[in-house]
C-alpha positions in Angstrom: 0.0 0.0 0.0 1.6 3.1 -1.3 -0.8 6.1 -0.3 -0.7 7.5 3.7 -3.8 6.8 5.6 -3.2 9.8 8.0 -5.6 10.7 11.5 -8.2 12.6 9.0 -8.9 11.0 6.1 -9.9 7.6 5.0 -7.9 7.0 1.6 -8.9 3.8 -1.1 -5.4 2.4 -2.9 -4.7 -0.4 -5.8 -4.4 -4.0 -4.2 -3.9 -5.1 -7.8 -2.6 -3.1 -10.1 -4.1 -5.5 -13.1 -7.6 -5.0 -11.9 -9.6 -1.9 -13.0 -10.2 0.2 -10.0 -13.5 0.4 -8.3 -12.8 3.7 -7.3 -9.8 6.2 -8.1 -6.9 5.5 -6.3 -6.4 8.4 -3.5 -10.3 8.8 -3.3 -11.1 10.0 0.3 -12.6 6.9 1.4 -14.9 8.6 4.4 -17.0 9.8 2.1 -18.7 6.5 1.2 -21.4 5.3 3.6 -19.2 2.6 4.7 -16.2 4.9 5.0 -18.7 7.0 7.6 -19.1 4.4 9.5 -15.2 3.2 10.2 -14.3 6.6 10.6 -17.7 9.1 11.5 -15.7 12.6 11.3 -16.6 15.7 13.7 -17.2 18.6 11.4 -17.7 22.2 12.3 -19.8 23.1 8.7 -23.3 23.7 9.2 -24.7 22.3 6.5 -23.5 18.9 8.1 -24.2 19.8 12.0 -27.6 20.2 11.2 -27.8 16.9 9.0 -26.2 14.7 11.8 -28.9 16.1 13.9 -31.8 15.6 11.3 -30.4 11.7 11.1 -30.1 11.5 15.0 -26.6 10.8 15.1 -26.0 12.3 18.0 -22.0 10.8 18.5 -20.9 12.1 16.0 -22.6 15.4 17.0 -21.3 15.1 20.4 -17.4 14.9 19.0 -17.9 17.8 16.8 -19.1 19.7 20.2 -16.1 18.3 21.8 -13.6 19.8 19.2 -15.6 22.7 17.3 -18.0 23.9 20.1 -17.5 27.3 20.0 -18.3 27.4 16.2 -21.1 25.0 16.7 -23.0 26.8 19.7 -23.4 30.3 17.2 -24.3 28.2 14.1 -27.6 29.0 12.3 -29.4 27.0 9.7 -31.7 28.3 7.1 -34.9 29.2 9.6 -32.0 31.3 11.7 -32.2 28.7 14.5 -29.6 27.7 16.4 -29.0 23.8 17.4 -30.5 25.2 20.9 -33.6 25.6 18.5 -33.1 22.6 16.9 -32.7 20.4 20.7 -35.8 22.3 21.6 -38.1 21.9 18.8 -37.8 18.6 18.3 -37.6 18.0 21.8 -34.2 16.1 22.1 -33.5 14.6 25.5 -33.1 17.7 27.8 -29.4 16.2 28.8 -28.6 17.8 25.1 -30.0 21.0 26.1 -28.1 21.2 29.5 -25.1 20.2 27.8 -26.0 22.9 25.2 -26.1 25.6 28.0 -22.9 24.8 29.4 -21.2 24.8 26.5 -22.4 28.4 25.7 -24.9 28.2 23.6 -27.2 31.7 23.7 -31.0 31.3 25.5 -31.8 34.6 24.0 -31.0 34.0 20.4 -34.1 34.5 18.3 -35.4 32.7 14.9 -36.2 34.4 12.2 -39.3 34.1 13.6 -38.0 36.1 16.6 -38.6 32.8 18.9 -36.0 31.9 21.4 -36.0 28.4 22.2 -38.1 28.9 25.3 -40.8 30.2 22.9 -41.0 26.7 20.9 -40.7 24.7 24.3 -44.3 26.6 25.9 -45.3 26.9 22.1 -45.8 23.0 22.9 -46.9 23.3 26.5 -43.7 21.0 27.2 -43.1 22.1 30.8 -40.2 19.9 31.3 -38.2 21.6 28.1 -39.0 25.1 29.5 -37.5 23.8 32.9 -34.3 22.5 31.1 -34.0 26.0 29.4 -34.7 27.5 32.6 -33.3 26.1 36.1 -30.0 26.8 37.5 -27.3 24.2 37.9 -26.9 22.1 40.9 -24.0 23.3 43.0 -22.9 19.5 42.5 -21.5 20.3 38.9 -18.0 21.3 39.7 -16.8 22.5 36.0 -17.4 26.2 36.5 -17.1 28.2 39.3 -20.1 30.4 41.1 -20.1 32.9 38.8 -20.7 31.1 35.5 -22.9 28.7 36.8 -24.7 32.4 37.8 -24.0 34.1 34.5 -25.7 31.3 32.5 -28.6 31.4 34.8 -29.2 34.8 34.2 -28.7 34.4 30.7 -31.5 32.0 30.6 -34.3 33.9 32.7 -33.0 36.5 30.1 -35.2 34.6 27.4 -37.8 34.6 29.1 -38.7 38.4 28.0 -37.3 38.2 24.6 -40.2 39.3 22.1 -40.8 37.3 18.9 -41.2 39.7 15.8 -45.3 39.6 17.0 -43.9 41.0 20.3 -45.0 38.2 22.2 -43.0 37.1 25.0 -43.0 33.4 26.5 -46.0 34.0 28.4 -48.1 35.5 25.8 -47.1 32.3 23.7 -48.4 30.4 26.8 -52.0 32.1 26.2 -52.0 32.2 22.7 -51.6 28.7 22.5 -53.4 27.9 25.8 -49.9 26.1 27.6 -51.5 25.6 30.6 -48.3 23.7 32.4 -46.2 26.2 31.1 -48.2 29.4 32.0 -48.1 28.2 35.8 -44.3 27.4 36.1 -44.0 31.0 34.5 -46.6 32.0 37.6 -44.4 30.1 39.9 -40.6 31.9 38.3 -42.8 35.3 39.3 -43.4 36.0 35.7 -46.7 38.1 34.8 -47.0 39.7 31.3 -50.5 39.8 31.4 -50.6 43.7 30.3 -48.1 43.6 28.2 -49.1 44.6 24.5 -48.3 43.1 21.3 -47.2 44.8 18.2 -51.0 45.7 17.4 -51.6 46.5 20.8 -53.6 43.5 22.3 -53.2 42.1 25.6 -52.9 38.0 26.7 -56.8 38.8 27.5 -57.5 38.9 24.2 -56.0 35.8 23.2 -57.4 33.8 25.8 -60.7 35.4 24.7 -60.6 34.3 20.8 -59.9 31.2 22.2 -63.0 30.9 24.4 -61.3 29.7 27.5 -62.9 30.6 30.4 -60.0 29.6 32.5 -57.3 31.7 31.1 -59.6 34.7 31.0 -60.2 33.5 35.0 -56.5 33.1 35.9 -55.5 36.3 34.2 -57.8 38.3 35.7 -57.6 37.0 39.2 -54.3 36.0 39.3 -52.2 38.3 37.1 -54.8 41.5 37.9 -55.3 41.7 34.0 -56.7 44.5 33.1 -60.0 44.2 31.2 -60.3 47.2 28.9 -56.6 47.4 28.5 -55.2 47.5 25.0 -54.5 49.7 22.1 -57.7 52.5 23.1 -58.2 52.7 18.9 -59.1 49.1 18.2 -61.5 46.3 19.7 -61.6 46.1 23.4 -61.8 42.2 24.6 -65.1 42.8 25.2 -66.0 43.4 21.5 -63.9 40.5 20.4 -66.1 38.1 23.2 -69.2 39.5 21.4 -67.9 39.1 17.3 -66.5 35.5 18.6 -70.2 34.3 20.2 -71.9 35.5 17.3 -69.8 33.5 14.7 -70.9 29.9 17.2 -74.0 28.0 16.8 -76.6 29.1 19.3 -76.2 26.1 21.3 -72.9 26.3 21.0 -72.4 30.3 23.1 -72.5 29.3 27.0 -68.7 29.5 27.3 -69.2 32.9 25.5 -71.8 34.4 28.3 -69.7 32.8 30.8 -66.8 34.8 29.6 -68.8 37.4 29.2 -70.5 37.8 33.0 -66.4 37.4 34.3 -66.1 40.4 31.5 -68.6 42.6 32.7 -67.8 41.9 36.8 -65.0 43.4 36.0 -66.5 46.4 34.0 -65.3 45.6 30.9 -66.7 48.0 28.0 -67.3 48.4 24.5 -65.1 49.9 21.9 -65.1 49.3 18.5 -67.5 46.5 16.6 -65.7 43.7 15.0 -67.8 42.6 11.3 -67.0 40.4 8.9 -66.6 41.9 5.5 -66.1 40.8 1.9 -64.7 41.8 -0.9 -64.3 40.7 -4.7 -61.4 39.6 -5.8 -61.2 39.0 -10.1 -58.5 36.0 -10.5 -57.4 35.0 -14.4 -57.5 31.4 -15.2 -55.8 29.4 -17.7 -58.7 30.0 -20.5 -58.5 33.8 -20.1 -61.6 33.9 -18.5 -61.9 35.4 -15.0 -63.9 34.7 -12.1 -64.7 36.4 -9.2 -63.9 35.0 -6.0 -65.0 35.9 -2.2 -62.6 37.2 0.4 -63.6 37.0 3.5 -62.0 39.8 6.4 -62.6 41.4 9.4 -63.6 45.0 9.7 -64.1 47.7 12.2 -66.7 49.9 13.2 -66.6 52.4 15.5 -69.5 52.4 18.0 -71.3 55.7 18.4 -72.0 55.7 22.6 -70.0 53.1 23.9 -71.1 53.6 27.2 -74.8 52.6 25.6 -73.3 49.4 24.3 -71.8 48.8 27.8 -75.0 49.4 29.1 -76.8 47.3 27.3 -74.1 44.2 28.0 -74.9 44.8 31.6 -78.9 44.4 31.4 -78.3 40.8 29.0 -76.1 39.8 31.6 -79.4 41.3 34.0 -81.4 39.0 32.3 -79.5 35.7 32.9 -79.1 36.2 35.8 -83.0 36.4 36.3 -83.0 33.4 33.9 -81.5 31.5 37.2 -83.4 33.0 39.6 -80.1 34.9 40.9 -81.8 37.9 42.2 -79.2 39.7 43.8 -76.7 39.1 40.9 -79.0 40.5 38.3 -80.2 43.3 40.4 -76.8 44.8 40.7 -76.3 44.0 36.8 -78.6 46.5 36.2 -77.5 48.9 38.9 -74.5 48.6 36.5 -76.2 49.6 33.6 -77.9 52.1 34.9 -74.9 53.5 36.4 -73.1 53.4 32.6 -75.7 55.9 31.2 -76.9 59.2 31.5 -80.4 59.7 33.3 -81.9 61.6 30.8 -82.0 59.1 28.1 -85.1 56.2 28.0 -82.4 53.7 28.4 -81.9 54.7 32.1 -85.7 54.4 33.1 -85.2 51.2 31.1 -82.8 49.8 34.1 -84.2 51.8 36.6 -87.5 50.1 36.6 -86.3 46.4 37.6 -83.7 48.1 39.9 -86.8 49.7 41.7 -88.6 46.2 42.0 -86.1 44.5 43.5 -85.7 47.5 46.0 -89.7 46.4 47.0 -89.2 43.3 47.1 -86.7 43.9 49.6 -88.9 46.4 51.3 -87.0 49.5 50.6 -89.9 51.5 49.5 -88.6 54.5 49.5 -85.4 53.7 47.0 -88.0 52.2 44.6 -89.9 54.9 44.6 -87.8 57.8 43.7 -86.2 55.7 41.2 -89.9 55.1 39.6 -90.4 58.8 39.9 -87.6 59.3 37.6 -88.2 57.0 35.3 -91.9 57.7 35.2 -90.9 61.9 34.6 -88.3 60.1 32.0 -90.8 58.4 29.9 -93.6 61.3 30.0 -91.0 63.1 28.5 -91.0 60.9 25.2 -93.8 59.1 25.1 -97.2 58.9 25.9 -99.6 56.5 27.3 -97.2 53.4 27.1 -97.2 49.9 28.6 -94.3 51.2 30.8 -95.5 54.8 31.3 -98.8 52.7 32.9 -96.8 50.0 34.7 -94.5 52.3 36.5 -97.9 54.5 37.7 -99.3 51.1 38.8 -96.1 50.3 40.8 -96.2 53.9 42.2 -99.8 54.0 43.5 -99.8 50.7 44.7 -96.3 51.4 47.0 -97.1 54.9 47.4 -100.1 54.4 49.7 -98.8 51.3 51.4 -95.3 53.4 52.3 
């Protein structure tokens, strides 16, 4: 054998010089399949780091991190994700990721997505991931001193307020894509980003009301003191987006929605801006030159003329099941509410002041119920005559006036 097989390569030579050779002489043998498996070679490329992790072969992976780690922990493949990413996404054994972490590899690197890899892990509600990407090492791990072992913690928590390019943080993944596990760990690591906004303005409230779950909306409010009619003041409040959503469901199909909506409105939620659904024409060539003419369906805006009439009016429907379930006190104070959100000179007012007053006599405080029905009665006169209410409320007032 004439040719040097040297620590590197993997080199084919001539046995017999009077039989053609199956391959050039000097050919670098590793190449071949069976040349990768005598001699599997670390590499530092990317192109190849990010195959061997594809293929799952994670030895030869761990020898290239051995030798080339500090070009392998800021290597990027074609999505912009590091092999942090990669560990993550395809949730690798968390070992990888620890290893990963002590080797250097950057928590807060984002995507070109603008996700870290914690984003991917509560993406997926996988609790355990986020804790890899997450916990400090055990004082038993004696490669680094105090200080690294500190400065890679911090690095890590770090992530966990990185923004994608939506502006979403970890936690407003976690309500996006309802990651229950991972929303409370982030509870328990003191983490609340409840009101803080995305890139269009909205809140985790609004996700967690698009979504219809009732306990997200429940959690955030009582637990992370969400704010209700927070977001960008020029678009939809939460409540507007509850209200578009129930109207899109069957009717059978709403009780989450006017469950969400009573949690809503006991916290004073109000109305905005009206969510519709719009369409527009679109003309589209086809291969015959004709055209046709196809629907596309969007969402538009509308502003609302008196929001505090829309609130209002929220608060009486919410009245009304109450009453529905024969829970007087809850409904009475539902339309205290709405006829606290209006004006008292409009016939909206007398229309919430009426049942306010009956409940007030049925709990034998005459007097309440009837200086409300003197207002409403002095209300109504005003524009109208001779109605059904205009006699009911006289029949309410001499009947209680003389017993009072």
């Amino acid at each position: 054998m004439t040719d040097n097989i040297n620590s590197c390569d993997l080199q084919a030579s001539d046995l017999n010089d009077n039989q053609p050779p199956s391959i050039q002489s000097g050919e670098l043998y590793h190449t071949s399949i069976p040349g990768s498996i005598l001699l599997p070679m670390a590499t530092k490329c990317p192109t190849e780091i990010f195959s061997l992790l594809r293929h799952g072969k994670l030895d030869v992976f761990r020898q290239s991190v051995d030798i080339y780690h500090q070009d392998i922990i800021k290597m990027k493949n074609e999505h912009g994700q590091t092999v942090l990413h990669f560990f993550t996404i395809h949730a690798f054994p968390h070992l990888w990721v620890r290893l990963l972490l002590m080797r250097g590899c950057d928590p807060c690197c984002q995507d070109n997505d603008g996700h870290t890899a914690v984003h991917y892990a509560v993406e997926r509600d996988d609790v355990e991931m986020l804790k890899a990407l997450t916990l400090r090492f055990g004082s038993q791990i004696k490669l680094f001193p105090e200080e690294a072992v500190k400065a890679i913690h911090e690095r890590c928590l770090k992530a966990l307020s990185v923004r994608d390019k939506h502006g979403l943080t970890p936690f407003m993944i976690s309500c996006q894509y309802e990651s229950i596990k991972c929303f409370n760990y982030l509870i328990q690591l003191k983490i609340n980003d409840a009101n803080l906004k995305d890139n269009y303005g909205d809140t985790c409230l609004y996700y967690a009301v698009a979504r219809r779950n009732e306990m997200f909306v429940d959690k955030l409010i009582k637990e992370c003191n969400a704010d209700v009619n927070d977001g960008d003041k020029n678009r939809p409040s939460i409540l507007d987006v509850l209200q578009f959503n129930r109207e899109q469901q069957k009717p059978f199909d709403r009780t989450k929605d006017d469950s969400i909506e009573q949690i809503l409105l006991a916290n004073n939620a109000v109305n905005r801006r009206r969510i519709r659904r719009t369409f527009s024409k679109r003309q589209m060539s086809v291969d015959n030159d004709e055209s046709t003419i196809s629907n596309l369906a969007c969402l538009s805006v509308d502003s609302i003329a008196d929001p505090s009439i829309e609130t209002a009016r929220n608060y009486a429907r919410l009245a009304l099941s109450y009453e529905t379930k024969r829970d007087i006190n809850n409904a009475h104070e539902s339309y205290k509410l709405a006829m606290n959100s209006v004006p008292n000179n409009i016939l909206d007012w007398a229309d919430y002041a009426v049942p306010v007053a009956t409940t007030h006599l049925v709990r034998g405080e005459n007097q309440l119920a009837i200086d409300l029905l003197q207002q409403a009665l002095a209300l109504r006169q005003r524009f109208e005559k001779d109605t059904e209410q205009i006699s009911r409320i006289k029949n309410l007032l001499a009947k209680y006036s003389k017993t009072d």
